[in-house]
N, C-alpha and C positions, 0 to 999 in steps of 0.2 A: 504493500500500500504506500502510495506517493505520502510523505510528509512534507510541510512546511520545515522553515529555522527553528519555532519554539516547538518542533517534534510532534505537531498536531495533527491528524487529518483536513487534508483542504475542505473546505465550508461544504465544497458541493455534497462533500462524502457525510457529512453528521445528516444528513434526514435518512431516518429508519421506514423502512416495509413496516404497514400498519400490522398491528400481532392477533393472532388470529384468538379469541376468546376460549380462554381453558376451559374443557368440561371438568364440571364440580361433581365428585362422586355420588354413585346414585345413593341416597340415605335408605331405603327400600331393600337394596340389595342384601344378601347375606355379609356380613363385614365381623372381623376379630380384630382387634386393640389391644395394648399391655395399658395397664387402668393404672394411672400412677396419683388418680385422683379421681373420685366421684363423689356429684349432688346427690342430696339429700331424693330426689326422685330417681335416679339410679342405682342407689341404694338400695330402693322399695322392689324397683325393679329386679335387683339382682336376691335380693329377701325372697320374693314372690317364684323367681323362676328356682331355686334352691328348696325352697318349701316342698315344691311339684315334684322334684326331682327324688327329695327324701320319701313323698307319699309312695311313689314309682317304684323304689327300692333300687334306686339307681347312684353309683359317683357318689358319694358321700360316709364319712362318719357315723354321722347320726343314722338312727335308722327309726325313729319316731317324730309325726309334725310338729316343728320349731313354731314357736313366736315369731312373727316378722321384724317384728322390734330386736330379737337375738339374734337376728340373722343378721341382720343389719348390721347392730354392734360387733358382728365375727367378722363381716367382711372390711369394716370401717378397722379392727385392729390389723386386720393382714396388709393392708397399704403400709402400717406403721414397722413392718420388721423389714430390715433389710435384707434378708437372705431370701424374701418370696418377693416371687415378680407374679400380681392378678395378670390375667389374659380375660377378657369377657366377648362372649358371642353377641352380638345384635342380629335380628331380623325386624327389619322395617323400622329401624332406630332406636328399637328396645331393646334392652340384655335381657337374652332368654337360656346365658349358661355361659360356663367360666371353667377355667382350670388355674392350677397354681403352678410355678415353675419354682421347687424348692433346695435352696443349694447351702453345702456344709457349713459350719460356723467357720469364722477366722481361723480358731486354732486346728482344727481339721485340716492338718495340710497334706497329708496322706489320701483325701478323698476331695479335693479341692477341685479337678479334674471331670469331677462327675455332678449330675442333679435328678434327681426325683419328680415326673410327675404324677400331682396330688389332685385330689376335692374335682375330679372331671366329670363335667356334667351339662347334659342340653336338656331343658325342661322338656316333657314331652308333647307338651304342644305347639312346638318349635323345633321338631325332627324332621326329615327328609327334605330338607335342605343343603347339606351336602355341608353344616355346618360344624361338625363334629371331627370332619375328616380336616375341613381350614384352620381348625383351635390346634391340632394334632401339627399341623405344618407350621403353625406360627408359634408353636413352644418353640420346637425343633429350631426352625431360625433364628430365632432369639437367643439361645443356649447354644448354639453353632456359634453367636456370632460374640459372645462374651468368653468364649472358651470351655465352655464344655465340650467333653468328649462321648463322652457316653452318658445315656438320660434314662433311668429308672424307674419301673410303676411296678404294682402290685394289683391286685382284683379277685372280689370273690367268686370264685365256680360258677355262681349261679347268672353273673352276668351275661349271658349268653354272648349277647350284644355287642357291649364293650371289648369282650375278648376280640370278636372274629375282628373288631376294625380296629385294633391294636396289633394285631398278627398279619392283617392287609396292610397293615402302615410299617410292616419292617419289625416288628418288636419281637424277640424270639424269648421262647420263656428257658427258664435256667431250673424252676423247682418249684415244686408244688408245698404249701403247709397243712398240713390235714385239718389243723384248730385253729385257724386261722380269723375266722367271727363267729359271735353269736347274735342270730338272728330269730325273734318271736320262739327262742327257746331249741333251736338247735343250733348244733355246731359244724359251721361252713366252712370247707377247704378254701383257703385262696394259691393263685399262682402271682408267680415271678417273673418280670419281664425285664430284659434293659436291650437298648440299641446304639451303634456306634452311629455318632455324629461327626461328618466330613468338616476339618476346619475349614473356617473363611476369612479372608481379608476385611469383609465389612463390620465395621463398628457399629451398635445400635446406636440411636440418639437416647439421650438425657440417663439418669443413675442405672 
């Protein structure tokens, strides 16, 4: 490019091609975010689809219906630790499910290399969406792209569900626990999963 003495582009050259108008993502569409902050109505939101998901007997600890208000305040503390990163599903701009991406403490430096996914879960009135399988690829990027190597879950037997689209997504299991939960008074086997994650050059933004 021709410059002038003071190294500038000649006058003719500064007028720009009009820019063509960015599309704004569809808010409708199926979408996954790492939640490093949420309002008090996405809170309710992520309370409400968490509830379902416990009624379901799916992705969760609990295994009897929460308060919404406790749900709330569980997910209002998990933003506060720093070793878990929320990931939350929207369909049509609502969180309808979430998982956690959870990794060793500091002095853990032995196991520093690896993370845990936890609390997975798509309410189910917000299934067949193709949702479940985007939360599953946006851990995985995220934990690729701070360094992990390999990313570990767990699941009860009975999830049928869960398993098959944790074994379509690459997760190989390693060992089963026979007493692994109790559920309405019996005792449910759970299995073991971990997968290796390809490093990458990309850094995520922000903590």
């Amino acid at each position: 490019m021709e410059r002038n003495d003071r190294g500038t582009p000649p006058p003719e050259l500064h007028h720009e091609a009009p820019s063509t108008p960015t599309a704004r993502p569809d808010a409708s569409a199926p979408a996954v975010d790492r939640a490093q902050s949420l309002s008090e109505a996405e809170l309710t939101e992520l309370a409400e689809a968490a509830a379902a998901a416990i009624m379901d007997g799916g992705g969760f600890g609990w295994v009897k219906p929460q308060p919404r208000d406790t749900l709330a305040r569980y997910f209002r503390g998990v933003l506060l630790v720093p070793e878990r990163s929320l990931f939350v599903a929207r369909l049509d701009g609502t969180i309808v499910g979430a998982a956690q991406l959870v990794r060793p403490p500091r002095n853990n430096e032995a196991q520093a290399f690896s993370g845990q996914l936890m609390h997975f879960f798509i309410a189910p009135y917000a299934r067949g969406h193709g949702l479940a399988r985007l939360l599953i690829r946006r851990v995985e990027d995220y934990a690729a792209a701070i360094g992990v190597r390999v990313l570990n879950l767990d699941v009860r037997e009975t999830q049928e569900t869960a398993i098959h689209l944790f074994e379509a997504a690459g997760f190989v299991r390693w060992g089963t626990h026979p007493a692994y939960a109790q559920v309405g008074g019996r005792v449910i086997a759970g299995h073991f999963y971990f997968k290796r994650l390809a490093p990458t050059a990309r850094r995520p933004k922000g903590p």
